[in-house]
TIDRENVEX-120345 format. One record per atom (N, C-alpha, C, CB): x negated, y, z. Coordinates in steps of 0.001 Angstrom, whole numbers, plus 500000, padded with zeros to 6 digits. Atoms other than C-alpha are relative to their C-alpha. Glycine has a CB too. Layout:
residues N
XYZ/...
***
This chain:
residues 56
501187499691500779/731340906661688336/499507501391500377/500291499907498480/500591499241499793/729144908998688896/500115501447498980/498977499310500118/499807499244501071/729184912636687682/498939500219498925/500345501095500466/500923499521501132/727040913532684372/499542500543500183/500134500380499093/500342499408499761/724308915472684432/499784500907498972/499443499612500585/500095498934501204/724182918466681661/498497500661499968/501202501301500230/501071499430500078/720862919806680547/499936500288498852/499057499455500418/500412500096501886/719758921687677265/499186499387499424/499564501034499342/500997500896500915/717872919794674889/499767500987498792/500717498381499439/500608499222501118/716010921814671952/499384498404499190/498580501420500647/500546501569501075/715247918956669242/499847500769498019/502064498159500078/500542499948501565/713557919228665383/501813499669499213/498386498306499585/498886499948501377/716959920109662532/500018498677499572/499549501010498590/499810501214500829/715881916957660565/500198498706500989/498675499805498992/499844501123499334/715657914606663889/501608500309500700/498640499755501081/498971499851499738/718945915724664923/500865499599498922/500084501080500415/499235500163500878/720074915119661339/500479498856500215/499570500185498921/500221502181499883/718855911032661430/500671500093500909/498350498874500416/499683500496499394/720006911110664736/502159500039500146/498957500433500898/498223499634500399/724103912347663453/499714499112498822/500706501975499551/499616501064500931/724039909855660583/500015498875500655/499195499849498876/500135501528499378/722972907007662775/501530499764501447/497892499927500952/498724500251498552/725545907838665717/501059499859499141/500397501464501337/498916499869500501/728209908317662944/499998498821499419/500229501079499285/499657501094500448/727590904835661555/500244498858501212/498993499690499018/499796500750499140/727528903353665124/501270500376500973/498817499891500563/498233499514499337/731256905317666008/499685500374501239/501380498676500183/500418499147498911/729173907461668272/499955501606499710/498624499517500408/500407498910500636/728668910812668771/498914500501500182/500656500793500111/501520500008499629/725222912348669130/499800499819501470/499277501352499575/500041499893498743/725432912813672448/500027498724500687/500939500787500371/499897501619499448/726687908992673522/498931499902499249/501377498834499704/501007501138500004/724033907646671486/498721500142500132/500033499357498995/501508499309499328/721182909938672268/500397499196501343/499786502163500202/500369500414498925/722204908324676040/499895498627499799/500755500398500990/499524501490499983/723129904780674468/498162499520499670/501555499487498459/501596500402500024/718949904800673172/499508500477501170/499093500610498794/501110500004498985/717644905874676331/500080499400500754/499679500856500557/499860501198499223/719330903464678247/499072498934499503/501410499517499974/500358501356500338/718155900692676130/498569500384500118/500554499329498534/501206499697499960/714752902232675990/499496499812501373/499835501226499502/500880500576498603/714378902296679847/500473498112500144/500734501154501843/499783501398499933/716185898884680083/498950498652499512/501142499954499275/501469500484500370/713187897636677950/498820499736500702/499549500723499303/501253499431498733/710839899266680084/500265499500501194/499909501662500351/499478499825498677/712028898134683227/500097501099501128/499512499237500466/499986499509498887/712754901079684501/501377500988499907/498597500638500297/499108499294499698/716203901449684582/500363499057501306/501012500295498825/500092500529498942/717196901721687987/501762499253500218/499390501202501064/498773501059499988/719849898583689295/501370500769500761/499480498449500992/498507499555499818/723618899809689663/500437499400501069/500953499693498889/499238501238499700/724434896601691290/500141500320501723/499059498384499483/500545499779498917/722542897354694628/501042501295500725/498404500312499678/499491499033499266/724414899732697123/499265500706500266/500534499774500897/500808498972499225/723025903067698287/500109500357501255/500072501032499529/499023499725498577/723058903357702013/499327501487500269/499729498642501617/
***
């Protein structure tokens, strides 16, 4: 697997709140599920790009 990429994020007190109650009822922590919605969000979108495929 690939390594992680780290970046700061600045986000609104109260949307950080919602978003720690909701990871803590889904046995996440903010961090996994801030990435677990943006996956599904591009996955939606089609534009997450395919794993499957090799990089030459």
């Amino acid at each position: 697997m690939a390594a992680k990429k780290s970046f700061p994020l600045r986000i609104d007190p109260d949307l950080y709140a919602a978003l720690e109650r909701w990871a803590g009822e889904e046995f996440r922590s903010v961090n996994g599920h801030i990435e677990y919605l943006l996956r599904e969000s591009l996955k939606r979108a089609g534009r997450l790009p395919d794993r499957s495929r090799k990089e030459e």
